[in-house]
C-alpha positions in Angstrom: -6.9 28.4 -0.6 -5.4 25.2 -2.0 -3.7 23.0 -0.6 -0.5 20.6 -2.5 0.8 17.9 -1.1 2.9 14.9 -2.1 1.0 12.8 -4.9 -1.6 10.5 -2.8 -0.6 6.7 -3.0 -2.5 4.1 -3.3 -0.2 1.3 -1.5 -2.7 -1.5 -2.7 -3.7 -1.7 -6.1 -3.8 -4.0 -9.9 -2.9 -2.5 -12.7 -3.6 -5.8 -14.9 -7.4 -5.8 -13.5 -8.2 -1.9 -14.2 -8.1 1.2 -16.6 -5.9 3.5 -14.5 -6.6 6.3 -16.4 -8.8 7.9 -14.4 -6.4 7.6 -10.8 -5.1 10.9 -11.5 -8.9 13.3 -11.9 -9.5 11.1 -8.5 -7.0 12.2 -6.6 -4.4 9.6 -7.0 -0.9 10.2 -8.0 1.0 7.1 -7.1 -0.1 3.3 -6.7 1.9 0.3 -5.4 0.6 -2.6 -7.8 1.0 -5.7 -5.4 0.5 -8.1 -7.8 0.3 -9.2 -11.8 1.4 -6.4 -13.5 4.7 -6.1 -15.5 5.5 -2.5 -17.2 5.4 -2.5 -20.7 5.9 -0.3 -23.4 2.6 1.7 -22.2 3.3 1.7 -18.7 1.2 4.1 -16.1 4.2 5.2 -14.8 5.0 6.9 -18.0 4.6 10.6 -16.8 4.4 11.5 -20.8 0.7 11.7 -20.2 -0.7 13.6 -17.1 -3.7 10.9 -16.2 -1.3 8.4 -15.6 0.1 7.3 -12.0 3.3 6.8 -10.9 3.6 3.3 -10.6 6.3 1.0 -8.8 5.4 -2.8 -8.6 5.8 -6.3 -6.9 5.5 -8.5 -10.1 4.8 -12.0 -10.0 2.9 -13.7 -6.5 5.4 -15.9 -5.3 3.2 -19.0 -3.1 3.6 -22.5 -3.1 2.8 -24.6 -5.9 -0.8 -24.5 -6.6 -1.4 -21.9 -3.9 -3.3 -18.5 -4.4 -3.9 -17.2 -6.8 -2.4 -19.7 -9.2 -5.7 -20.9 -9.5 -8.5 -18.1 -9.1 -9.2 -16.6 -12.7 -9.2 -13.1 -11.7 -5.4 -14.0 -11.8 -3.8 -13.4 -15.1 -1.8 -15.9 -17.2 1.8 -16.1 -15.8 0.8 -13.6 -12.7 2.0 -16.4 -10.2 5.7 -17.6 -9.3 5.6 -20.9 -7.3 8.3 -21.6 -5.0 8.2 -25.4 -4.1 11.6 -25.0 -1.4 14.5 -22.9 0.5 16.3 -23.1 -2.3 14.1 -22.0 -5.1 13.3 -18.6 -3.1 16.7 -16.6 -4.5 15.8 -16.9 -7.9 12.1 -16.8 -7.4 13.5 -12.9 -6.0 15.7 -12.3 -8.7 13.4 -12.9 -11.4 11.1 -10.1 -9.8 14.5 -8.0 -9.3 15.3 -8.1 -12.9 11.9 -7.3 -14.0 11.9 -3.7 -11.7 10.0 -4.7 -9.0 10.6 -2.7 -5.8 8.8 -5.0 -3.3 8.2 -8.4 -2.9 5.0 -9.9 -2.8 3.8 -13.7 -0.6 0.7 -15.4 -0.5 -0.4 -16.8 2.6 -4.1 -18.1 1.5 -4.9 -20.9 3.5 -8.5 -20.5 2.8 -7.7 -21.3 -1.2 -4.9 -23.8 -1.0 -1.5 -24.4 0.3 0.5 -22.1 1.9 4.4 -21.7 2.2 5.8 -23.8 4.3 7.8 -22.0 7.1 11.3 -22.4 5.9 10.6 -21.4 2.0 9.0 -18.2 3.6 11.7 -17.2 5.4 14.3 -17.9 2.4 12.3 -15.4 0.2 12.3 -12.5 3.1 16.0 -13.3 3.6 16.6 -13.4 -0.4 14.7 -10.0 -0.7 16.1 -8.4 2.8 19.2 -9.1 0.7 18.4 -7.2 -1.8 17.1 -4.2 0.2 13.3 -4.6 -1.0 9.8 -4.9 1.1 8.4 -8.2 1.6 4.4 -7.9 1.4 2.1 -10.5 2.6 -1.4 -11.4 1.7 -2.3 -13.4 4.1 -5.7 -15.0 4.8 -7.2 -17.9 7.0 -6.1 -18.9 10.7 -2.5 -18.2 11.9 -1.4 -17.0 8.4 -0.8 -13.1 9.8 1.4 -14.7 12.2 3.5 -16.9 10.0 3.9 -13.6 8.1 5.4 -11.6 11.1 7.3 -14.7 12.4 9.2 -15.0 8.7 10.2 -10.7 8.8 7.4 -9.7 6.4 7.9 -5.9 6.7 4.2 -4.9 5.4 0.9 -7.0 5.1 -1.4 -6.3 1.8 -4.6 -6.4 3.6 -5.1 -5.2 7.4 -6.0 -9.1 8.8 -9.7 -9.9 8.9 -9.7 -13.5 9.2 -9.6 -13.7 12.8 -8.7 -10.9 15.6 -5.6 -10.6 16.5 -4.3 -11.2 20.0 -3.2 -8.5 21.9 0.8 -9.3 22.3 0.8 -10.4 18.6 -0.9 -7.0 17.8 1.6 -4.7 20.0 4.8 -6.9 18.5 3.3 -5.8 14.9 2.9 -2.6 15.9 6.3 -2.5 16.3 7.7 -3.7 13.4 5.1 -4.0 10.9 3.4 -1.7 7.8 -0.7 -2.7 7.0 -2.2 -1.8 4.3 -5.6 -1.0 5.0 -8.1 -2.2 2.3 -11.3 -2.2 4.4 -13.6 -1.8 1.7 -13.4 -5.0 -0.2 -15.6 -6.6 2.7 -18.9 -5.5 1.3 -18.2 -2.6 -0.9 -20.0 -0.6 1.5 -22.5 -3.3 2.9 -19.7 -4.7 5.5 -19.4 -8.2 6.5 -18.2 -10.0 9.2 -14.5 -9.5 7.9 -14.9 -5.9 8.0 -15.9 -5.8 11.3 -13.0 -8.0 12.4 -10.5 -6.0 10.0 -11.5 -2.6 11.4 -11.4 -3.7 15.2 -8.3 -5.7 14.5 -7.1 -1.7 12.6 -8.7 0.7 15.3 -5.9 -1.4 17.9 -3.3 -1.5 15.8 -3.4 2.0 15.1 -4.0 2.8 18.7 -0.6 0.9 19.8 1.4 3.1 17.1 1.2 0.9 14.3 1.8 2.8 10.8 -0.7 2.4 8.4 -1.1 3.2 4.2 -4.5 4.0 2.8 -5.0 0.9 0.0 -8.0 -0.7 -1.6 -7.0 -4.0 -3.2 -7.9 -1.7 -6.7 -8.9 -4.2 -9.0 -11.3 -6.3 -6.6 -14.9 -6.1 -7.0 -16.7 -2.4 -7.4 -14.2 -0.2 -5.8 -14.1 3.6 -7.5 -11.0 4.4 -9.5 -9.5 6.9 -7.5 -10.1 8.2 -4.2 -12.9 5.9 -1.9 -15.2 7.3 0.1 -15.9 4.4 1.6 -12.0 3.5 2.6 -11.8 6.8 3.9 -14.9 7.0 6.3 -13.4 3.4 7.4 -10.3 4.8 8.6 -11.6 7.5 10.7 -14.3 5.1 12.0 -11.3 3.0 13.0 -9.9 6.3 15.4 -7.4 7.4 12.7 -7.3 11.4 13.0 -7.8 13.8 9.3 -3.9 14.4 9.7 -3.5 10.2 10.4 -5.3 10.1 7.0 -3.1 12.5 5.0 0.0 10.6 6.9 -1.3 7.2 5.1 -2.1 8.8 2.2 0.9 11.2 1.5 3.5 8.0 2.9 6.7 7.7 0.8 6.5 4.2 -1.1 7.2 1.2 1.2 11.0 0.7 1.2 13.6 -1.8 3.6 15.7 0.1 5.7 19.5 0.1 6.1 19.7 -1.8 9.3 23.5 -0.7 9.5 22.1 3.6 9.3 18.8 3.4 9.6 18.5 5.4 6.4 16.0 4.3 3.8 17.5 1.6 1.2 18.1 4.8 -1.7 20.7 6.6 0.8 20.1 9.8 -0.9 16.9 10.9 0.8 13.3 11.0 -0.9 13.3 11.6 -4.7 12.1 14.4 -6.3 8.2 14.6 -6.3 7.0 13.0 -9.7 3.5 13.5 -9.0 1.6 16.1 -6.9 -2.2 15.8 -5.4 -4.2 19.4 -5.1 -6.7 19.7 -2.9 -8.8 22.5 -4.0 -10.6 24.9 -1.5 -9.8 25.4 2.4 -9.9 22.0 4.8 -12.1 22.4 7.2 -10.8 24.0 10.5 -12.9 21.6 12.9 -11.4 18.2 13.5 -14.6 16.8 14.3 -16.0 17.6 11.0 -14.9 14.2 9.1 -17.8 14.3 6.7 -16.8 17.7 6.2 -13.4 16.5 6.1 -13.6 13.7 3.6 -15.6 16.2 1.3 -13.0 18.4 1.0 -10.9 15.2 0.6 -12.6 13.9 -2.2 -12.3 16.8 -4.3 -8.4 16.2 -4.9 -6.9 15.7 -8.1 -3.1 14.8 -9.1 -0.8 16.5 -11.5 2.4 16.2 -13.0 4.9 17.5 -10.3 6.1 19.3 -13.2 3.3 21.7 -14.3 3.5 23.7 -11.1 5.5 26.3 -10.2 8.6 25.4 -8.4 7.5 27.3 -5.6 4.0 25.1 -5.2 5.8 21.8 -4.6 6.0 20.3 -1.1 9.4 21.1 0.1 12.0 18.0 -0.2 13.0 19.0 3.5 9.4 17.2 4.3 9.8 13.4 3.2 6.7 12.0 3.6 8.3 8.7 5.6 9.4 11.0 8.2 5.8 12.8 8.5 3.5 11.2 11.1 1.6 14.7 10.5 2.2 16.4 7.5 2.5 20.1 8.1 -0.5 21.6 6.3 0.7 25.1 6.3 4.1 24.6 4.9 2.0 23.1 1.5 -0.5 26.0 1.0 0.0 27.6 -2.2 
């Protein structure tokens, strides 16, 4: 039997660094580019052709002046916005508003040069709070997660594996905050010592009811264009259940909500499916089978919501921000 579900996302991914067109045979419908990317006239959100993702995008990095990743040269030409004050954070955001993005992207790298100062932070989440848009963080080096939370970042890019996260901080995040897993990109399978603090720093967060997206920093050393194994068997090493996994991966893109409804910022509910992912075969009935599990997984692939039959897409009375379990048996075609 197979099983449809919402297109997967990848919440953490650069469009500028890779090929995408192979997202799609791998499983992924959707990506989140956090960082470099502009559409163009050939964007891969162009669902002309059915290899490409949906795509939204954050646009420029907006740091401080000669902060990351204005000077790495991963970073392509014009890929960084610096904001040297309060007031330059407005139009720093409305540059990346005019340009489409849906989410706001800081750098907090304090490992690779300066970082925002605590008031010019806190001017760009108020400027794209405004706005209705995300703010995501990278942030890196001592105390930087924390400036992040303390400013109203709504989501951070990376799960934090500079240092481990003390408990209250952790349970305040929980509350309030979105990570973005990416616990590959220590080692590419042969973890380091930030892996090991990432996942410990993940297994509590989950565990204290903190939502997570699956997200691999796409783009960043050897990672495989579409789903990744390794990502995967990192979650559910980090106590996240086979549904937990699905929930991360079948998650509605990030969006601010209305403070004043609660409602997310679009008001009309969750758009029509552009992109579905089709997991061939039956999932494997016993939840302690993750290999089993993640084998199944693995053999998704996404479609065009429209080559299916209307009666094969998951039902719009399912938005995927209001699943903490997605319903398996309501998706089986």
């Amino acid at each position: 039997m197979t099983v449809v579900l919402p297109g997967f996302l990848d919440a953490h991914v650069h469009l500028a660094l890779i090929d995408p067109a192979g997202l799609a045979a791998g499983g992924i419908g959707r990506v989140l580019d956090l960082g470099g990317w502009t559409p163009g006239a050939a964007e891969p959100g162009d669902q002309s052709s059915g290899d490409r993702p949906e795509a939204r995008f954050a646009g420029q990095f907006l740091g401080a002046p000669g902060g990351y990743p204005s000077r790495q040269a991963w970073a392509p030409a014009g890929s960084a916005c610096p904001v040297g004050a309060p007031a330059d954070a407005a139009a720093a955001v409305h540059r990346q508003v005019s340009a489409g993005a849906s989410v706001i992207k800081v750098t907090l790298n304090s490992a690779a040069g300066p970082v925002l100062d605590a008031d010019t932070l806190a001017a760009i989440v108020a400027a794209a709070h405004a706005r209705m848009l995300p703010v995501a963080a990278h942030t890196e080096g001592a105390g930087q997660a924390a400036a992040a939370f303390d400013a109203g970042v709504d989501l951070l890019a990376h799960t934090p594996f500079s240092e481990r996260v003390p408990e209250a901080l952790l349970g305040a995040m929980a509350g309030r905050m979105t990570w973005i897993s990416t616990l590959d990109i220590h080692g590419w399978g042969e973890p380091t010592e930030a892996f090991h603090i990432a996942s410990d720093n993940l297994t509590r967060f989950h565990a204290l009811g903190g939502r997570v997206l699956y997200g691999t920093d796409l783009g960043n050393g050897p990672l495989p264009v579409g789903l990744n194994r390794r990502e995967i068997t990192a979650l559910l090493a980090c106590g996240l259940s086979p549904d937990d996994v699905l929930a991360a991966l079948t998650a509605d893109f990030p969006s601010r909500p209305d403070p004043a409804s609660g409602a997310a910022a679009s008001g009309a509910g969750p758009a029509p499916a552009r992109t579905v992912t089709v997991v061939p075969g039956d999932r494997p009935t016993d939840q302690h089978d993750l290999a089993g599990f993640t084998d199944w997984l693995l053999s998704a692939y996404s479609l065009p919501a429209y080559s299916l039959p209307t009666y094969s897409l998951p039902a719009p009375a399912l938005p995927a921000r209001a699943l903490p379990r997605p319903d398996l048996e309501d998706l089986r075609s």
